[in-house]
N, C-alpha and C positions, 0 to 999 in steps of 0.2 A: 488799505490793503488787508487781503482777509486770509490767517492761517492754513496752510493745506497739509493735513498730517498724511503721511504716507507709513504703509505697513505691506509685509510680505506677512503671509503665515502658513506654517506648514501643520498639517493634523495627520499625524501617522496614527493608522489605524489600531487598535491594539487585539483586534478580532484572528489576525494571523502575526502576531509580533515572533522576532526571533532574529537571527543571525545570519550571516551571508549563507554558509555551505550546511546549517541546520535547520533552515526553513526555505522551503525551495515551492517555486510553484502553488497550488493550487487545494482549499480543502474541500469537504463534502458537504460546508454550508453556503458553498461559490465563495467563498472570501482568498482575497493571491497576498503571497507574500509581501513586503517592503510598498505596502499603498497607504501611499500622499494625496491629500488633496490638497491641495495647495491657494488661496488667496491671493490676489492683486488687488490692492483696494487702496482707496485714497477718501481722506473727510475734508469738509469744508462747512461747519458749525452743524447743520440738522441735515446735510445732504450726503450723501454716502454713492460710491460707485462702487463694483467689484467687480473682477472676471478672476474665473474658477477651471484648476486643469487638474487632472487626476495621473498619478500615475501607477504602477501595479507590474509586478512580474508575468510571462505569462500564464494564462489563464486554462492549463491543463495540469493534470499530475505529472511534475520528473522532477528530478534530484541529483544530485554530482556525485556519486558514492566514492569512496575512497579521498586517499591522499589528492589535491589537484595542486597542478606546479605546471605553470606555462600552458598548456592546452587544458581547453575545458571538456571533461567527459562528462556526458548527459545521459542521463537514460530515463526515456519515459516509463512511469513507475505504474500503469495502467493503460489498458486496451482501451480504443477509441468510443465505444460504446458503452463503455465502463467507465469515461472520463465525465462524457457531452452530459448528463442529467449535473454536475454541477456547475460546466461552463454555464448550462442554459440559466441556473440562479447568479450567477455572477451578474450574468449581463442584465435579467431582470432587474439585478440591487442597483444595477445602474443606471438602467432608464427610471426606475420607481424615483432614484437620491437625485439624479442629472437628468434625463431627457436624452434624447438621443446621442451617439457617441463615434464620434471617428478616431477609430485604433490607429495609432500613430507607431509602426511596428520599428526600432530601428539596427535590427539585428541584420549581420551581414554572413557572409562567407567562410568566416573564420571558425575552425576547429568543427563544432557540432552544431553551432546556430540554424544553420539552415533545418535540419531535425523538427527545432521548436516552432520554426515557420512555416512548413510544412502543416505541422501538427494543427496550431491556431488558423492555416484557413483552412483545413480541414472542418472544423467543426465550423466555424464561421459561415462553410458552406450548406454545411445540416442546421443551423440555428432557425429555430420557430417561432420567433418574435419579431414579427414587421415592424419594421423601420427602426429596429435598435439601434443598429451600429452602421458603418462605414469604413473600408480599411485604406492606409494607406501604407505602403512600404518604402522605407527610406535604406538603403545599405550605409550605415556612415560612415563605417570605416575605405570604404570603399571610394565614396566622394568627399571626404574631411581629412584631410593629412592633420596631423599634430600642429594646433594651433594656425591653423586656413579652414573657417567654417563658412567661409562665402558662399558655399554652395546649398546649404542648408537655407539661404535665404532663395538664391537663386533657383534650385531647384524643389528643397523642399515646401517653403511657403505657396508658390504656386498652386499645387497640389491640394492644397488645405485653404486655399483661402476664401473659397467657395462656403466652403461650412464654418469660418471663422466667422465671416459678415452676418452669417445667418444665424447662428447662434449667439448673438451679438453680447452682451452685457449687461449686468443688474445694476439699475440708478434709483436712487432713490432722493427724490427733493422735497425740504420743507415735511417729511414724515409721509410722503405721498410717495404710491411706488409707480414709476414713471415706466418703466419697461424691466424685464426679467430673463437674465440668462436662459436661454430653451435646450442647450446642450453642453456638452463638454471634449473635451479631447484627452480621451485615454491613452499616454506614452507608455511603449516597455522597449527597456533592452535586457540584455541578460542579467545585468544586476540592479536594473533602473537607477542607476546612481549619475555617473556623468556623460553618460550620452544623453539619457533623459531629458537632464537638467540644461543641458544647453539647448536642446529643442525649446522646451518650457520657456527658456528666457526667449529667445526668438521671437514665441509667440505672444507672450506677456508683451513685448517693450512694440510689438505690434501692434498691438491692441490697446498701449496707453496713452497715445496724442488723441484719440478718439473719448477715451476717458476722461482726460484734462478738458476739455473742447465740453464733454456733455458737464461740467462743474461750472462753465463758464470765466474759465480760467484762461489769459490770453492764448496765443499760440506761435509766438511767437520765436522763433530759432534758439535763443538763448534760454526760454522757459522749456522749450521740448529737451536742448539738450542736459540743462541742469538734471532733471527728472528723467531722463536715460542715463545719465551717467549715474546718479542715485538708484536703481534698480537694477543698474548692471552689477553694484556692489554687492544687491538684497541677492539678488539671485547665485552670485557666485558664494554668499554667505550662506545661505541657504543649504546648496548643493554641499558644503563641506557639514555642515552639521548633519545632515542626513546621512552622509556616507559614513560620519562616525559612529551612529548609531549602529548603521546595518555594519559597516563592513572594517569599522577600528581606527579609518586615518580619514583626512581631508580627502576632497577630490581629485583628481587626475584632471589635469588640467594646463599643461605647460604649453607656454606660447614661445619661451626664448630656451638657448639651451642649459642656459639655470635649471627653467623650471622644466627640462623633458630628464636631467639628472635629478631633479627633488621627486618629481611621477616615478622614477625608479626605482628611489628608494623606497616610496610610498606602496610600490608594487611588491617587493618585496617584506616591506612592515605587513602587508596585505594578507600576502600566503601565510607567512608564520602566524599572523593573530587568527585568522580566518582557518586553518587547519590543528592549530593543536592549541590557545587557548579561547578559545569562544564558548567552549561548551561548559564552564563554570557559567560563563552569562548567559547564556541559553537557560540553564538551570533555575537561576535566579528570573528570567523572566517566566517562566513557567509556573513558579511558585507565587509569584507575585498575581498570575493571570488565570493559571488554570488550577489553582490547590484544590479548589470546589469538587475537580474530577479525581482527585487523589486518592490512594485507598480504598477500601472496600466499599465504603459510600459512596464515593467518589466514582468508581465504577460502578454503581449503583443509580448514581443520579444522572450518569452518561446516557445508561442504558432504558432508563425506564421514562424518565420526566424531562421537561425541554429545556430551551438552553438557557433561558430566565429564574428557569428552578434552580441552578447551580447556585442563583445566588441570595436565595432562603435560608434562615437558619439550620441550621446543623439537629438540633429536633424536630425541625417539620420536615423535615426532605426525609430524616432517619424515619418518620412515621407516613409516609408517603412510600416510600421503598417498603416498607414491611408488611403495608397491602395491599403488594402489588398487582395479589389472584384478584382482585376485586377489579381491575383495571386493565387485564391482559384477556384475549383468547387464542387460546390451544388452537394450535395448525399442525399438519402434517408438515414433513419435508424429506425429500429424498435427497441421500448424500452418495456417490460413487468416490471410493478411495482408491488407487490402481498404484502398481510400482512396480518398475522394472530396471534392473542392473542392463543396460545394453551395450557395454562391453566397448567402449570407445566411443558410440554414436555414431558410428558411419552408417548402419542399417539402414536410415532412412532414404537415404541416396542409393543404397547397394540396389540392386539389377534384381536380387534374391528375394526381395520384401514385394515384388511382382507375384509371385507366388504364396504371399503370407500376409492377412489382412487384420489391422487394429482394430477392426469391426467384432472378430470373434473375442479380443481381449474385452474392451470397452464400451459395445453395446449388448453385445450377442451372446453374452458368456451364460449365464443363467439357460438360456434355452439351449445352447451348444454343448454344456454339462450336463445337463440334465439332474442336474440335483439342485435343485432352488426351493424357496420356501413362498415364490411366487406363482399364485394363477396366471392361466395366458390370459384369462380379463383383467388381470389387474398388472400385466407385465406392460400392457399399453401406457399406464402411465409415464410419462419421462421423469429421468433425474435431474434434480433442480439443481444441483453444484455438484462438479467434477472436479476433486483436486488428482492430478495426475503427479507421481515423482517420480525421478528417473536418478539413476546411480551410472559414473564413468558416462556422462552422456561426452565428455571430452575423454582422449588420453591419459593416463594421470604421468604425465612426461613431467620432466626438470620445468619447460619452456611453457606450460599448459600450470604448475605450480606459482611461476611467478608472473604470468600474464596470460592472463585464460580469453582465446576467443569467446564471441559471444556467437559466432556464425550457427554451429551447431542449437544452440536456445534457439534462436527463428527459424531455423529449417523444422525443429521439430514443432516448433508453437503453431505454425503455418499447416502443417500436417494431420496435428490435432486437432485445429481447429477443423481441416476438413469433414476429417470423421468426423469427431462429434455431432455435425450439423448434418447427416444424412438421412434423419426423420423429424429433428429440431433442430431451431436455430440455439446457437452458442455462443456468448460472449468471453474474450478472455478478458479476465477482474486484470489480474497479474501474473508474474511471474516473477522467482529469484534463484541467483546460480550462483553455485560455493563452489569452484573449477569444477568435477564432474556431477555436482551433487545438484540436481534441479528442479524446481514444483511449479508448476500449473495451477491455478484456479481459475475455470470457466464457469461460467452462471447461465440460468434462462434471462432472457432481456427485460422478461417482467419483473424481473428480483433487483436489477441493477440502481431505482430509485430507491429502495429500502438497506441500500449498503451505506454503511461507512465507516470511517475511523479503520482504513485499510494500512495497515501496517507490513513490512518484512525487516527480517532479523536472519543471522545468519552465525555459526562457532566452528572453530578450525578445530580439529581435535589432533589430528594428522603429528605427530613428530613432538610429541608434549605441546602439542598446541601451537605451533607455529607454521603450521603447511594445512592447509585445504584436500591434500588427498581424500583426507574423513573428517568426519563433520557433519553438520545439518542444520539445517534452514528452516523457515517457518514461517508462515503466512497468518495473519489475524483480520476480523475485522466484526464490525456488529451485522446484524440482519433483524430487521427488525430489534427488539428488545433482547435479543438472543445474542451470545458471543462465540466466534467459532476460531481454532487456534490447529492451521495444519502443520504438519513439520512430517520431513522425508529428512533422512537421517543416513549416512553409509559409515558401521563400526568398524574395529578392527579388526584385518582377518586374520586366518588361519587357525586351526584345528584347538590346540591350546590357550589360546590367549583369550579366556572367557574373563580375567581379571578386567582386560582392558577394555574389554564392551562393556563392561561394566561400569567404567572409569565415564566411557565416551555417552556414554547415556546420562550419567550424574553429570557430567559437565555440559554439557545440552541443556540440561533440565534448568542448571544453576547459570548460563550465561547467555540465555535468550533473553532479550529484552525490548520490550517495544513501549511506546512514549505513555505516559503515566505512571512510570512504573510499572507497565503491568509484565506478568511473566506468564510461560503457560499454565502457571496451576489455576490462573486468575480469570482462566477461559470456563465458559458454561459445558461447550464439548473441544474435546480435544482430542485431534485423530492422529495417529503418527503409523506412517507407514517406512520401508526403506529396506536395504541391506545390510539388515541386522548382524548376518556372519554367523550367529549362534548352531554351533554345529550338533550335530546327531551323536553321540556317546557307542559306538556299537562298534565292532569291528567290520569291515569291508564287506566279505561276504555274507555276515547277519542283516547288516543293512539292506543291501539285494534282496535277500531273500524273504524281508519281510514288505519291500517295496511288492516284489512280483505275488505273491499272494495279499497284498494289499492288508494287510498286518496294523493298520494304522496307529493303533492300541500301545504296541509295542514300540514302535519308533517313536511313539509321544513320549513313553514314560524315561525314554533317555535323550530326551530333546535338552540343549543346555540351557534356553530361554525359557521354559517352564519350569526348569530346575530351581533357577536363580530367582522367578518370580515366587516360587513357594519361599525360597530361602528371605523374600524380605530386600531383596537385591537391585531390584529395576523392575518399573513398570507396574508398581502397586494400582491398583483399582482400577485397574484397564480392564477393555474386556476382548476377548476375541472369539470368532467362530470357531467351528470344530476342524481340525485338519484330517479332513477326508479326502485326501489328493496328495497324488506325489512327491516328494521333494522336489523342490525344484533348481537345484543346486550339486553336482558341477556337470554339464552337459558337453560334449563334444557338440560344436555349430555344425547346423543342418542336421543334425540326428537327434535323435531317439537314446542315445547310448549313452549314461553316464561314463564319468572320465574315464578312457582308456588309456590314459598318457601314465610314465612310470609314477608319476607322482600318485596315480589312483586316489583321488579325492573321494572320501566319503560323504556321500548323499546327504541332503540335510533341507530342511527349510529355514533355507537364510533371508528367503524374502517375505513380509511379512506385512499386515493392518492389523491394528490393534487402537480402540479407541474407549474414551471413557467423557460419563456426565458426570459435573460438580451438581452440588444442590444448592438451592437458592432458596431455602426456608430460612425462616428467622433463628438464631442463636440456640431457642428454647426447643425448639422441634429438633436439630440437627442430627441429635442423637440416633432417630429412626435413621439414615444413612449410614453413619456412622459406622451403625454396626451389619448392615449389608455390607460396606466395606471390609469391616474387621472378620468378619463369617466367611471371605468369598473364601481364602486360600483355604480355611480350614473342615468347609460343607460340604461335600460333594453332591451334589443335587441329582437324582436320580446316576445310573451305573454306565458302565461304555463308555459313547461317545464323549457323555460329559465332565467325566470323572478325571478329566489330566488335564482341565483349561488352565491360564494365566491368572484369569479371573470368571467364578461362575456368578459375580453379581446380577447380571440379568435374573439368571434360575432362583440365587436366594431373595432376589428381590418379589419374584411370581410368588414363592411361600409363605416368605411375609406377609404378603396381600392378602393370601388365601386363609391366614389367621387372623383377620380383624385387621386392619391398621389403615386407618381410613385418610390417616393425615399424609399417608405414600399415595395415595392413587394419582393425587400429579403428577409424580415421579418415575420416568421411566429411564433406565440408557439406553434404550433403540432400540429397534427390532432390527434382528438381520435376517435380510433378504436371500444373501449372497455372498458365498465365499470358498473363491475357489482358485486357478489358474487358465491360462490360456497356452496354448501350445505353439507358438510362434518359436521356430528355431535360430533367428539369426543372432543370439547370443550363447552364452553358457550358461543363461539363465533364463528361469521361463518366467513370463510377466505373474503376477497376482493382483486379484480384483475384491473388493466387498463392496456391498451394496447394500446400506443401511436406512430405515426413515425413521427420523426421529422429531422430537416435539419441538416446536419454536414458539417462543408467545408474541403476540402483535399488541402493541398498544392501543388500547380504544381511547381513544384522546378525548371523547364528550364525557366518556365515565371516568376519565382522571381527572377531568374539570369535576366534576360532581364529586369526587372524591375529596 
């Protein structure tokens, strides 16, 4: 009689490691969360069999945000055209590791699932790789009551067993390899843990009398069952160890009412470990996995060198980052910023916006002002990224404070999209919503393989930080070797309370945070637009009367937001255009009239872009910025217009230049285009737009090899 060792083995990937409700879905090198591949294999002295099943969350961007207890809320965290360039490497890494793949989907009806399912054959249906995959969709909850999976053979196996035969098995006899696995079956449910896993076993203990049989191992009744009922053990072994990693406890899995009262408690150990403490072990695996990307190098070596370079000494990567110029070229980029308070978010729906078109805000504004810094040959150009932010796009009610729709974010996302794409096409990247507080980023479709490492972040500032009324949001992500950092912001209002914008700005500043540690300072540009609040210093009818002879000069020099930015206060080394245009702040809707209500609100530009570039020279140069930085408040760069900015670092940067300093000529912070407003009435506020192109560097990968 001759030994037959038996093994299960599971290899969890470590390329997307992390925790049930901290790693969700999908990243931008195609790698999914909580993916197993798992081994069946049995030896018999130099002969070896195997069959190989993969499993993987799905394979788009979403995320659960929030508290989750009892129903699961999902939100896909990227636009469909914004997603499919990493599904398509996903499935690549799986035909190039496995061969062809049949998606084993087994998500049903319950809470949001359908969402993801949707989602996954959406792109499945756009996928451009012949004969990759195959799907097949099982509901289990649907056909599997709590411990009755009869149907799973009955119904599901059928289904699959076509490509089970066909993808048959790796043997190898005597050191000779007799046949080779040709494909795999890729399993997901929402947390790939125990629905997975009993598919997985299904198909394993399927697939192993066929196994025994090619070892030349009897096959007899008593030999097959031995070896099923040993493999029923591996795989329910299996499934608890897996689940402890991802999700804190064994599997769910009760067949009597013992075990549907121990799956209870299990579900409950589940929420509390999976919501409030996982993210110490999150932590810990992070540091263990991604430190390479940590810190300033570390965002350094994200951005410049590839993913193998992470794990080079710490002096050749520091000397590899520091010449970078040597391995990058300068490109153009256009950036349109836009923001508008729209006063509850109904306009989009109202009967009135028939009469009033987003065209003039967000394409057309430059030529509809008539004050732009662009030619009409070169106004042909399009804008490569649109982030759009909107303020109160909800109510700011009790009931919109502790449970904010999201209906209003689609209606308007749907809407923008349309504009936007009325001479080009537009993709939405994302979006994120703080109850009325909410930003947009749309891209050209040619820029969407050059993104990633797309992040959002979000701070309540509202009520010492406990309510959403105010607050702001922020979106990140690389482009190329470049890093860009939006955030739309709504402070606190009314006329006095310039302490507390004050406050709501540093605490934004201080509690944005997105995965590496990074914050916005850590961004290369960094655009922030929103409803600032900062009011006009003047009394009522001075203010009037310098709006109506167009007085600009003089409303600037008692703007509060300028005030406070001289004083050292908010928004150091920002920069903005000139405010040659109205206030646009408080408006009776449908007019023309500022506020005529007793309250008579004084006029003001509370809506606002303002943005600024970090520099990316080595330690020893820095100084040349430095003191651009430190000069903006204090230079006034030519008279007028530009004597009352936030920051005139652009202007002091032009002087610089124009004195010798050759080690700036990299260095720009944008040109602006465009900056102005749009006169759309159906708020109390009128939109504002800027229109910037600024520099981005592309990696030339032959000359960093040569580097």
């Amino acid at each position: 009689d001759k030994q037959v060792k038996s093994c299960l083995i599971s290899r969890l990937s470590c390329e997307r490691a992390g925790t049930r409700f901290n790693v969700r879905g999908l990243n931008d090198e195609g790698h999914v969360a909580n993916f197993v591949e798992t081994e069946q294999s049995l030896y018999i002295e130099q002969n070896v069999v195997s069959f190989v099943q993969v499993r993987g969350l799905v394979p788009v961007f979403w995320d659960q945000p929030g508290i989750q207890t009892g129903t699961n809320r999902i939100r896909l965290s990227r636009g469909f055209h914004s997603s499919h360039p990493a599904f398509e490497r996903h499935f690549e890494r799986l035909l190039k590791e496995y061969g062809p793949t049949l998606c084993v989907n087994l998500l049903g009806n319950r809470d949001m699932e359908p969402l993801l399912t949707e989602a996954f054959i959406e792109h499945l249906n756009e996928l451009t790789i012949p004969g990759a995959t195959d799907f097949v969709h099982f509901d289990y909850h649907l056909h599997c009551r709590p411990g009755h999976k009869e149907a799973l053979e009955s119904i599901l196996l059928p289904q699959c067993q076509q490509f089970l035969d066909s993808s048959d098995f790796y043997l190898e006899l005597n050191g000779e390899v007799e046949k080779a696995q040709t494909g795999t079956m890729r399993h997901n449910c929402l947390d790939c843990l125990d629905r997975s896993n009993n598919a997985q076993t299904l198909f394993g203990l399927q697939v192993l009398p066929r196994q025994i049989e090619s070892l030349g191992v009897s096959l007899k009744s008593t030999v097959i069952a031995r070896f099923t009922e040993l493999y029923q053990k591996f795989w329910a072994q299996n499934g608890d160890n897996i689940s402890r990693f991802y999700a804190g406890t064994r599997a769910l899995n009760g067949k009597s009412k013992v075990g549907k009262f121990r799956d209870g408690a299990r579900s409950v150990q589940r929420t509390i470990q999976n919501n409030f403490l996982d993210n110490n072990k999150q932590e810990a695996i992070d540091i263990l996995l991604l430190s390479g990307y940590v810190g300033e190098l570390g965002w350094k070596t994200r951005a410049l060198l590839s993913t193998s370079d992470a794990l080079a000494s710490l002096p050749l990567r520091k000397a590899l980052c520091d010449r970078w110029q040597d391995f990058t070229v300068k490109e153009k980029l256009r950036v349109c910023i836009g923001t508008w308070n729209v006063n509850g978010g109904k306009h989009v729906r109202s009967i009135a916006l028939k009469n009033h078109s987003m065209h003039d805000w967000l394409l057309d504004a430059p030529l509809v002002s008539g004050k732009t810094a662009i030619s009409p040959e070169d106004y042909q150009n399009p804008v490569d990224i649109y982030a759009i932010g909107f303020e109160e796009l909800v109510g700011l009610t009790a009931s919109n404070l502790v449970s904010t729709s999201s209906s209003n974010r689609h209606e308007w996302a749907a809407e923008l999209q349309r504009v936007l794409s009325r001479d080009h096409t537009y993709s939405l990247l994302t979006a994120v919503q703080l109850v009325g507080v909410c930003l947009y980023v749309f891209v050209r479709p040619h820029l969407v393989p050059f993104i990633r490492d797309v992040a959002v972040s979000s701070v309540k500032t509202g009520i010492g930080g406990k309510a959403g009324n105010k607050g702001g949001v922020a979106i990140r992500f690389l482009l190329d070797s470049t890093s860009f950092c939006f955030v739309c912001s709504h402070f606190a209002a009314h006329q006095m309370k310039v302490v507390e914008r004050n406050h709501d700005f540093a605490e934004i500043c201080r509690k944005v945070q997105f995965p590496l540690e990074q914050t916005i300072e850590t961004h290369d540009y960094v655009f922030w637009c929103g409803d600032f609040n900062y009011r006009i210093e003047l009394p009522l009818n001075l203010a009037k009367d310098s709006i109506t002879q167009q007085n600009w000069d003089k409303l600037i020099r008692h703007d509060q937001l300028i005030k406070q930015n001289k004083l050292g206060k908010v928004f150091q080394g920002f920069c903005e255009g000139y405010l040659n245009f109205a206030p646009t702040y408080k408006y009776d809707e449908f007019s023309d009239d500022y506020d005529t209500s007793e309250k008579g609100r004084i006029p003001a530009w509370c809506d606002r872009v303002l943005w600024k570039k970090k520099s990316f020279l080595p330690p020893t140069q820095q100084h040349g910025i430095a003191k651009l930085t430190d000069d903006s408040r204090n230079n006034d760069v030519g008279t007028g217009e530009f004597g009352w900015h936030p920051s005139n670092i652009h202007r002091v940067y032009e002087k610089e230049l124009a004195s010798g300093k050759p080690d700036l000529e990299w260095w720009h912070p944008g040109r602006l285009l465009h900056y102005g407003r749009a006169e759309l009435k159906t708020s109390d506020h009128r939109p504002v737009i800027a229109l910037l192109e600024v520099d981005i560097f592309r990696v030339d990968e032959k000359e960093r090899e040569r580097v």
